[in-house]
C-alpha positions in Angstrom: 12.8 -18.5 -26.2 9.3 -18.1 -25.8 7.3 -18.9 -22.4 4.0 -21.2 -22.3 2.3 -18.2 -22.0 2.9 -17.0 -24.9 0.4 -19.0 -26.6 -2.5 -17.2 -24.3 -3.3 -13.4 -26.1 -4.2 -11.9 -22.8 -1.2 -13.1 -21.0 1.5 -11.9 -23.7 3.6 -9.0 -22.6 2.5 -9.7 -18.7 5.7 -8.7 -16.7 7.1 -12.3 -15.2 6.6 -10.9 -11.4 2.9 -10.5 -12.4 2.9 -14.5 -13.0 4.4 -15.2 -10.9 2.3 -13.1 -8.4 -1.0 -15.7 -9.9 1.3 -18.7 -9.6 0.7 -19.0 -13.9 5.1 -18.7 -14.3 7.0 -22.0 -15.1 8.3 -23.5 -12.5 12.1 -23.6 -12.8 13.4 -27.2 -13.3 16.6 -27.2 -13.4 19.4 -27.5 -11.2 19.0 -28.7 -7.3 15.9 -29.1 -5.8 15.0 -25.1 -4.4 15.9 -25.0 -1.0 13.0 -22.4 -0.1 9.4 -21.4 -1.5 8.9 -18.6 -3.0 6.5 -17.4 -0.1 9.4 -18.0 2.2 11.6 -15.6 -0.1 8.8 -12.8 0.2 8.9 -13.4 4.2 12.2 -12.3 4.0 11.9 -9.9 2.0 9.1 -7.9 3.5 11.2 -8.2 7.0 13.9 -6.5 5.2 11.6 -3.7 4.3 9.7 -3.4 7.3 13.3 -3.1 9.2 14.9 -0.7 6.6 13.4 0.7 3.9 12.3 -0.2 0.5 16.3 0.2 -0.5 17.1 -2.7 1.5 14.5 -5.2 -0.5 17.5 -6.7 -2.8 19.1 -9.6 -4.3 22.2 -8.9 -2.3 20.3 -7.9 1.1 18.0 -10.7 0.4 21.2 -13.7 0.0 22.6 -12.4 3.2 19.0 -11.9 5.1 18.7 -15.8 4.3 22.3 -16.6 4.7 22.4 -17.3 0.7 24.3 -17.0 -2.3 23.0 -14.0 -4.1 23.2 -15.9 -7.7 20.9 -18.7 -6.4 18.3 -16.4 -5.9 17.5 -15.5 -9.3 16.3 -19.3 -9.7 13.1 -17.5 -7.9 12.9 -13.9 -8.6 14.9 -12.4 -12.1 15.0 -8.8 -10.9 15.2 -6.6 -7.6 12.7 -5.1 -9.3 10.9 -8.2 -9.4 11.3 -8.9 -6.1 10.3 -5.4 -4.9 7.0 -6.2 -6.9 6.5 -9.1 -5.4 7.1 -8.5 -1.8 4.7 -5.5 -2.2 2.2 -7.7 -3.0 2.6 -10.4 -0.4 3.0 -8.0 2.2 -0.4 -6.0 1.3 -2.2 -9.5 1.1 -5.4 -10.8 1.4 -8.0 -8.7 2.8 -10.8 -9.4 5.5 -14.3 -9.5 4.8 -15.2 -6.3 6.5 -17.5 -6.4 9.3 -20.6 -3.9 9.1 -24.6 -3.5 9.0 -24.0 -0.9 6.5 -22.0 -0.1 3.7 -20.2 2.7 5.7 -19.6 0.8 8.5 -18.0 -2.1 6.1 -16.3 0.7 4.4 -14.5 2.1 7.1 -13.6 -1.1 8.0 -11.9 -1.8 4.5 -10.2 1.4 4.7 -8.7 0.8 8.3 -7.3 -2.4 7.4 -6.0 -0.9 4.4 -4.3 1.6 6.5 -2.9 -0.8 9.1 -1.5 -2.4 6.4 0.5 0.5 5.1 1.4 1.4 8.5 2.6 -2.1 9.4 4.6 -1.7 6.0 5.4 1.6 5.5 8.2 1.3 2.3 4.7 0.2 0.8 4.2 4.1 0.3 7.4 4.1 -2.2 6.1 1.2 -4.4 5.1 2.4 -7.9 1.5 2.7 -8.7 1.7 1.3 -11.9 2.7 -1.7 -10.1 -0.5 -2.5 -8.5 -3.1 -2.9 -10.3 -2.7 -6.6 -11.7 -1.2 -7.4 -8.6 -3.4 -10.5 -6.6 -3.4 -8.3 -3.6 -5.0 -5.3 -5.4 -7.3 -7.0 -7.2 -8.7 -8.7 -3.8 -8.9 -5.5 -1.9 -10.9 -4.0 -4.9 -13.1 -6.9 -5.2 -13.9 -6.5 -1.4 -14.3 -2.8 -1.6 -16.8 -3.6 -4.4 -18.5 -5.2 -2.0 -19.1 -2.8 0.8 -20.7 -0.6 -2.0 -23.0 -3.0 -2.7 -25.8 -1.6 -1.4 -25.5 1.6 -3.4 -25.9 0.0 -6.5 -23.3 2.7 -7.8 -22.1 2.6 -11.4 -18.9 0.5 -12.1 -16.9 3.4 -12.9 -18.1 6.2 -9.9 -17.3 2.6 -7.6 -13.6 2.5 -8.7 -13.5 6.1 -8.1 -14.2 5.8 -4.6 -12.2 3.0 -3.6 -9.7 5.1 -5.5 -9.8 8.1 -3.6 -10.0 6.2 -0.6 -7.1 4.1 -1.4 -5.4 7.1 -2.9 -5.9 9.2 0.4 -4.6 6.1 2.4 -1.8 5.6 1.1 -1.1 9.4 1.0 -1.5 9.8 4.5 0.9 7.3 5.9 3.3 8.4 3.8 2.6 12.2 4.6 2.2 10.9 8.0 6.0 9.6 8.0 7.4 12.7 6.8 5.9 14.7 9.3 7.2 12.8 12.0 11.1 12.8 10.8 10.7 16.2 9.9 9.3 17.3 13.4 12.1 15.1 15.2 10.1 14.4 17.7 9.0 17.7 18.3 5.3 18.7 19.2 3.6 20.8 16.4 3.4 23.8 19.0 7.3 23.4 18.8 7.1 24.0 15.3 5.1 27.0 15.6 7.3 28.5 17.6 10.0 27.7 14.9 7.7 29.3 12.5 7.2 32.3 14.4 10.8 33.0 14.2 11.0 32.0 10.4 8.0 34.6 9.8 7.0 37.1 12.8 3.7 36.6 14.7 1.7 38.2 12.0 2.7 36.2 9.0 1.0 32.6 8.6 -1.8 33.6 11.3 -4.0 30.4 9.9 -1.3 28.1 10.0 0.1 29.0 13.3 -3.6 28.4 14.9 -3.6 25.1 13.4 -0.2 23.9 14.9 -0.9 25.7 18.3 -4.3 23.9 18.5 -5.3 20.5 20.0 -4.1 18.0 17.7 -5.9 14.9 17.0 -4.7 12.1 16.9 -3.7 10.3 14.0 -6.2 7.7 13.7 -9.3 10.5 14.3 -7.9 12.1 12.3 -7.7 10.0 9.6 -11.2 8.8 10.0 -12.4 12.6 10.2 -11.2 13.1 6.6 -13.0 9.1 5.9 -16.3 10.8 7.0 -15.7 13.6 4.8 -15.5 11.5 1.9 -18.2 9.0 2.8 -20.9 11.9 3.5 -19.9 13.1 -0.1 -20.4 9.6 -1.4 -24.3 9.4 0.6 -24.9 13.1 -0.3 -24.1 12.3 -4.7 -25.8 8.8 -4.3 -29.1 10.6 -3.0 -28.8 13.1 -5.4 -29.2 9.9 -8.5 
């Protein structure tokens, strides 16, 4: 049976969680009155996430995080993967409008709230790409970042570039970020180059083993070193036409 939808050309073949995502999916009518909203659903199932993984955003993880039957939940949401989707979405948001006399400094402030997003929600990281792009959330954060790049007067296309690169870089970082830390146990990265100067010998991975035995910055400096980086590229091609 066919939706309302499919009456509209450009909705046809839009996954349900995407409609649902824009409030444009049918509500359901039948059966009790729903005991939650849909919002309230995504609560839970960001908590779930945020406390154990993206693994532990499902149907059955969501029933008994609400103290549910699982089989009533699918009067919301028709798939984990749906849910997943969904949750991603509501826990990335709506952004700020950055703050900023210039476009870097409204930039930068894009990109750090984009970041303490992903760190606030780090199973974010494991979410497909594909996902995002007609999600609310991401279309928000891109209209913002279009924004902050006003004042260039870029092209549409090198724009989307560097909000992707920024985005891409975010998202790569807490993630990488993550790894690091359960692979280091704790450890200090001069620990680790001791490890690796047993693995190796003293004179094999000379550059490496500076790196690790140098002052480290921290996370957030460094972060916004490598922001810099791309931002002075961005100034240096816009003055360049």
């Amino acid at each position: 049976m066919g939706s309302a939808h499919d009456d509209v050309p450009e909705l046809r073949g839009v996954p349900k969680a995407v409609l649902l995502a824009w409030n444009l999916a049918p509500a359901t009518t039948k059966g009790p009155k729903p005991r939650w909203t849909l919002a309230q659903l995504l609560d839970a199932a960001v908590r779930l996430g945020d406390r154990s993984g993206i693994d532990a955003i499902s149907m059955s993880g969501l029933a008994k995080e609400l103290g549910s039957g699982t089989m009533s939940l699918y009067r919301y949401v028709e798939s984990r993967e749906d849910l997943v989707v969904l949750a991603a979405d509501h826990a990335l948001g709506t952004p700020p409008r950055p703050d900023g006399a210039t476009w870097r400094e409204r930039l930068r402030a894009w990109v750090l709230d984009l970041r303490r997003v992903y760190q606030d929600h780090p199973w974010l990281t494991a979410v497909p790409v594909a996902t995002e792009p007609l999600l609310p959330s991401y279309v928000r954060r891109l209209e913002t970042g279009l924004e902050c790049l006003g004042d260039l007067h870029l092209s549409g296309p090198r724009a989307i570039t560097v909000l992707t690169l920024l985005w891409t870089y975010t998202r790569g970082d807490v993630e990488q970020s993550a790894h690091f830390a359960a692979a280091a146990d704790g450890h200090s990265t001069q620990f680790l180059a001791a490890r690796l100067r047993v693995f190796g010998g003293d004179s094999a991975f000379t550059r490496v083993l500076a790196v690790l035995e140098a002052d480290q910055p921290t996370g957030e400096d460094e972060f916004l070193d490598a922001v810099e980086i791309i931002l002075n590229g961005i100034e240096s091609t816009d003055a360049h036409g």
